[in-house]
N, C-alpha and C positions, 0 to 999 in steps of 0.2 A: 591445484585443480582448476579444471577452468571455469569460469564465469559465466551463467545466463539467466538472460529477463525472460520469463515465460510470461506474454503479454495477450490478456482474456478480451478477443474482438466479439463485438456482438454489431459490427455496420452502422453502429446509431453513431450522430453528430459530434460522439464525445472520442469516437475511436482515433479519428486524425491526427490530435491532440494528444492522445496516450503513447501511441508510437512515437510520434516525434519528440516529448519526452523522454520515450525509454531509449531512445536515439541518442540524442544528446548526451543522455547517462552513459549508455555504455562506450560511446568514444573515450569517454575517460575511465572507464572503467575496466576497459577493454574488454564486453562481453561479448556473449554474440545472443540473437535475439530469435525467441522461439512465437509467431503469432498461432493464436490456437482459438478458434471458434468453435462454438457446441452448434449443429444445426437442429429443428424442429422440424422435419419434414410434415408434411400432412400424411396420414395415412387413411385409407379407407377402410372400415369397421369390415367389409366382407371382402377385402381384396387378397389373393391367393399369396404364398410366401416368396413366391417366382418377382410378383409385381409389387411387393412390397422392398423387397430385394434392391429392384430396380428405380424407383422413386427414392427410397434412402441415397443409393449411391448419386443418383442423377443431384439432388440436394448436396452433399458434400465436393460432388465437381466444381456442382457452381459455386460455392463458398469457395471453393481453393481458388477456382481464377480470380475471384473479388479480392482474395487476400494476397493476391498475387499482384495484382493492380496496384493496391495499397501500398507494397512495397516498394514495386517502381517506383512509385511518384514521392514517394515521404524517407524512403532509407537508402544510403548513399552504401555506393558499391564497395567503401571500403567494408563496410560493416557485414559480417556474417550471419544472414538471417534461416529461417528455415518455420517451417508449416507446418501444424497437425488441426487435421479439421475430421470430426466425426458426429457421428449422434449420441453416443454415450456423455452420459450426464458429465462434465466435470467433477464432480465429487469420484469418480470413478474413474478419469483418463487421468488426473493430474497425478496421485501418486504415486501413479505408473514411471511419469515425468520425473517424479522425483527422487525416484531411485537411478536414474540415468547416473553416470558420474561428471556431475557440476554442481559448483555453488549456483542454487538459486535465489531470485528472488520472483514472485507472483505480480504482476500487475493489471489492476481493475479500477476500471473508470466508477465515479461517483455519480449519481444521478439527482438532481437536486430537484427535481417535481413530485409537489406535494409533502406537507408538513410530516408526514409519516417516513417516508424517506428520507427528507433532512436528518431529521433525528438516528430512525435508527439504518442511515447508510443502505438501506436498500436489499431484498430479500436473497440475489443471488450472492453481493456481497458480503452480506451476516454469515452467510450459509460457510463460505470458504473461508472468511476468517475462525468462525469457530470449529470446522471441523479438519480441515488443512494443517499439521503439524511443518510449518513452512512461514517465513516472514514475509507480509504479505505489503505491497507496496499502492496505499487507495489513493486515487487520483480527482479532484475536481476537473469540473470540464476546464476552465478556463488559465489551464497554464499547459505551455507549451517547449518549454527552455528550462534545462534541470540549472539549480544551482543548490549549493549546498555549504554559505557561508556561516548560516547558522540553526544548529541542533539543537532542540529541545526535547528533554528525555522526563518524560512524566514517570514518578515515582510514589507507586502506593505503600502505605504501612502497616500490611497486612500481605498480599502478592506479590514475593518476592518478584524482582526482575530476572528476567532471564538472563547473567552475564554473557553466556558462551554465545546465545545468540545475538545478543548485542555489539560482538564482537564480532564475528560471522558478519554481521550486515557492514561493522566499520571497514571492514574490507575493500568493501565497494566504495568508501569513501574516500577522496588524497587527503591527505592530513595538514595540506600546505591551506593557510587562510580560514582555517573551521575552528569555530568555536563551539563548544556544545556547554548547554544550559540544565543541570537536573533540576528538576523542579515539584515541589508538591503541592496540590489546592487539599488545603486544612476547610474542614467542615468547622462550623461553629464554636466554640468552647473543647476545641481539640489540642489536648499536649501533644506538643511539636519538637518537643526535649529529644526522643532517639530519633525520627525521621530528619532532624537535621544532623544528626549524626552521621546517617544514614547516606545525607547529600554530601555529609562535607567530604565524608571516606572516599565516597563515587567521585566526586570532582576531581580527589587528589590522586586517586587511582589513574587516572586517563588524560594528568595534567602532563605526562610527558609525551605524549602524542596529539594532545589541542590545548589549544586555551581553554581551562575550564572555566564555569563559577556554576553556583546553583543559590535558588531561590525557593522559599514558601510564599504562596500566596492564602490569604487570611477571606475567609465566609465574605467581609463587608467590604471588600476590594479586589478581590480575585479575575471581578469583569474587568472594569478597568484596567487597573494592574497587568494581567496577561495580554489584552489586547493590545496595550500599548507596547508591549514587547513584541510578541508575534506577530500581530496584526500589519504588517508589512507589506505583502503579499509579493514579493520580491525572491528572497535567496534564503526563506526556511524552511524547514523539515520537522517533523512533530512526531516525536516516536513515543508511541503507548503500549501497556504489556496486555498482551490476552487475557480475560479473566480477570483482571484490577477491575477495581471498582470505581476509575475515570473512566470506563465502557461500559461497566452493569449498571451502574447507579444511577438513574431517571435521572435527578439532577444532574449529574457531573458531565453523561451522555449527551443531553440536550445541548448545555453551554456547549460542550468541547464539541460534538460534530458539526452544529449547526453555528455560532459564532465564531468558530478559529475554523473549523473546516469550508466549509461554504461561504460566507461572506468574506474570511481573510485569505480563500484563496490559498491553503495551506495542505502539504503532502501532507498525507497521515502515513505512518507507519506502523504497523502492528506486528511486533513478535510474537512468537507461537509461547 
């Protein structure tokens, strides 16, 4: 089946930067790349359905020429791009998209203004990670060149991982030069007896297609400790499962979006 980035524009500073990642990506991935903007037209409380008709669409032209621009200038001809620009919410175009027949993956910029969006990633972004059954690919603004030397797979002991989709996304990954890392942050005074079971299985599972290993990180070293791993901000990837509790849990959310996401400069990845 074939391959596509369904890439979420919204015109803001960080869009540049997304595409030209999802660029990079799919040259090696060889997908092809779908940019898809929600517009917000204005509408006037007493204007007739004729002229509201007309102000919608006038809105969506001009967003397709803008995205049309965009493409010029940031995606190279070899790459097969295409458009969908409408007023319908997102929560309601994409899994339209998603029944199309391609492996997808979803990507959306991160917005890092203001401590409330650090944390929790941002309200259009929350919205389509939890309610999107699709692996969604969250981007900081300030990387612009995919690399994928090394993967980090956060593992809770409680929410199962998602295998099938975890494999689903390896797809898109080459397998030449990639290490992938499972790893779990133990809460304080927590047995780690089956979760490192847990890691050692997954590592050895997937050791014949990368170099495995995997790690616990312990309550009184888990900042350090991981930062000093991932904190690169170079060639890694950070894949967490929907619904673990390293995404619901105050603490684990804060550290992990805001320290490894934001300051490290690091892709998140979220399976469904």
């Amino acid at each position: 089946m074939n391959k596509r980035f369904i890439v979420l524009i919204d015109f803001s500073e960080y869009s540049s930067n997304l595409i030209k990642y999802a660029c990079d990506w799919s040259q090696e991935a060889n997908a092809k790349i779908l940019l898809h903007h929600q517009t917000h037209p204005f509408l006037p409380a007493f204007a007739e359905n004729e002229a509201r008709e007309y102000i919608v669409q006038q809105a969506n032209d001009n967003a397709l020429e803008k995205l049309k621009i965009l493409a010029h200038d940031l995606i190279p001809e070899t790459i097969e791009v295409a458009y969908y620009v409408s007023e319908i919410d997102f929560h309601l175009t994409l899994p339209e998209l998603l029944v199309e027949p391609f492996e997808n993956l979803i990507f959306i910029g991160l917005k890092g203004t203001g401590i409330l969006k650090k944390i929790f990633l941002g309200s259009v972004a929350l919205r389509i990670i939890g309610n999107i059954e699709n692996t969604v690919v969250a981007m900081p603004k300030g990387i612009d060149s995919f690399s994928h030397e090394k993967i980090f797979v956060a593992v809770g002991d409680k929410k199962p991982l998602n295998i099938q989709q975890l494999d689903n996304f390896l797809k898109f990954i080459d397998h030449q030069n990639t290490s992938i890392t499972f790893f779990h942050l133990a809460k304080p005074n927590e047995d780690t007896t089956l979760i490192k079971e847990k890691l050692q299985t997954l590592s050895e599972t997937y050791a014949d297609r990368f170099t495995t290993n995997f790690a616990i990180y312990e309550a009184n070293n888990r900042l350090d400790g991981i930062k000093g791993v991932i904190n690169n901000k170079i060639d890694e990837i950070l894949i967490v499962q929907k619904g673990s509790r390293i995404l619901t849990d105050q603490l684990f959310s804060r550290f992990l979006i805001n320290e490894l996401v934001y300051e490290g400069q690091t892709p998140l990845i979220v399976l469904p």
